[in-house]
N, C-alpha and C positions, 0 to 999 in steps of 0.2 A: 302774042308776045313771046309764049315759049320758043315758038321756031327761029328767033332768032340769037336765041341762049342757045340753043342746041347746036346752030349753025359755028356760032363763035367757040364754041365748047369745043366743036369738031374740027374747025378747023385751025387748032391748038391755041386759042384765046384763052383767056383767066375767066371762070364763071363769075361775076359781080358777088360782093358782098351781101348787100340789100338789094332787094330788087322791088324799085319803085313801082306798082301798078295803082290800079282801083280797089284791091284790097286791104288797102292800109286806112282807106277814109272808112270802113266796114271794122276793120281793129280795132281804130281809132274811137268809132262810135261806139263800137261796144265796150272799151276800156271806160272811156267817161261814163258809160250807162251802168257799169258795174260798181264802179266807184262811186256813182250816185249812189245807187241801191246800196252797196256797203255801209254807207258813211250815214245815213238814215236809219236803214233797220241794224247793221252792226255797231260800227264804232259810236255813235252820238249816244244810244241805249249804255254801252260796255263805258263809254267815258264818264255818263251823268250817275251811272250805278259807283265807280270806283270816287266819284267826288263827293256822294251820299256818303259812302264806309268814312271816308276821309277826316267829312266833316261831321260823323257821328264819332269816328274815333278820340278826333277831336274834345268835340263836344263834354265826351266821358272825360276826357284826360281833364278838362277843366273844373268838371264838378268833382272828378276825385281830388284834384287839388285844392278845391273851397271846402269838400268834408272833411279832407286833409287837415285845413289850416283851423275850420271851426273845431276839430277832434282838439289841436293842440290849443287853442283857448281855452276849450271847455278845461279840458287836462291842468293846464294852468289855473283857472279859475278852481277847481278842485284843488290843487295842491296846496296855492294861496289860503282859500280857507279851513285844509285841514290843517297847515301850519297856527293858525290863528285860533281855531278850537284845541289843537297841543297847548298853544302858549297860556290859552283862559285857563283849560284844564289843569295846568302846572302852575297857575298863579292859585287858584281854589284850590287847590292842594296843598303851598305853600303857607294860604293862609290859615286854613281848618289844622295844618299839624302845629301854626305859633297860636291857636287859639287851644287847640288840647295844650300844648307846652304851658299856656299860662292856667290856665283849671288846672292841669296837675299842679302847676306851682301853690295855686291858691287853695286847692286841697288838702295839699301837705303843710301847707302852713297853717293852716285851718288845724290841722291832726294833729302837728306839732303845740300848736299852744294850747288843745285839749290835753296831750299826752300831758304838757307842762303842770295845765293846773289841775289834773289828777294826780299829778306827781306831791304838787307841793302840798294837795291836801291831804296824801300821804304821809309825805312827812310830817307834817303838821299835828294826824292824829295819831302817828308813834310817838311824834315827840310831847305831846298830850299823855297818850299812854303811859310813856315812860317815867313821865313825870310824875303820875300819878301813882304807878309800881311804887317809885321809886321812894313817893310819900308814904306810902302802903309801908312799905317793907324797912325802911330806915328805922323806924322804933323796933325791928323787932329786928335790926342788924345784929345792935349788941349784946342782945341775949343766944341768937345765932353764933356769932364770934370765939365766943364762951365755950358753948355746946359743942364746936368742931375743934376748937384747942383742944379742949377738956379729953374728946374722941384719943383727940392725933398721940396728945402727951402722955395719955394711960393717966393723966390725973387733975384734977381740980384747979382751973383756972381764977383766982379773982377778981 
């Protein structure tokens, strides 16, 4: 079949584009047989490996989203009950300083009406005292009286 490409060639004809023979069913066959063999040992392997990464990458994104969502429960559930141990804490607080406030109160009141009835029995034994001085000492006011006139005047009081 070349010789009559060459002929036409030569005798100023256009050489064909494709030139149809029995080598194209020999192509042919070997393109399908390559493409088998490709599509088997290359791309079925390189596809099923790239749909593994896929759905491991997957896979990961979903359970860092569930450790994700369980971090922020957990987190909440922490915060919830440390707001809740503040608030007991501040209530026990609130009440141990109205429970010192009232023992101090009842201390002091307690002190005060000692201080009181040491006071009055203070006074009580001045004023006992005093009275008894006072008993003491009044008979012998007017002879006293006398004595420090008597001093003051340079002379004899009666």
């Amino acid at each position: 079949m070349t010789q009559p490409i060459l002929i036409l060639v030569a005798a100023g004809g256009e050489h064909p584009l494709i030139d149809l023979d029995g080598t194209l069913f020999v192509q042919l066959g070997l393109f399908f047989l390559m493409a088998f063999v490709a599509t088997q040992w290359l791309f079925k392997p390189y596809l099923a490996l790239r749909d593994d990464r896929e759905e491991g990458i997957d896979g990961a994104k979903a359970q860092a989203e569930e450790l994700d969502k369980k971090a922020a429960e957990a987190l909440a559930d922490y915060e919830a009950k440390l707001a809740a141990s503040k608030a007991k804490a501040h209530e026990e607080q609130r009440q141990i300083r109205a429970e010192a406030g009232e023992r101090k109160r009842q201390l002091t009141g307690e002190a005060r009406a000692r201080a009181a009835k040491a006071l009055a029995q203070s006074t009580d034994r001045v004023t006992q005292e005093a009275a008894a001085a006072r008993a003491e000492l009044m008979p012998q006011a007017g002879a006293m009286a006398k004595e420090i006139a008597t001093k003051l005047l340079g002379r004899k009081v009666a």
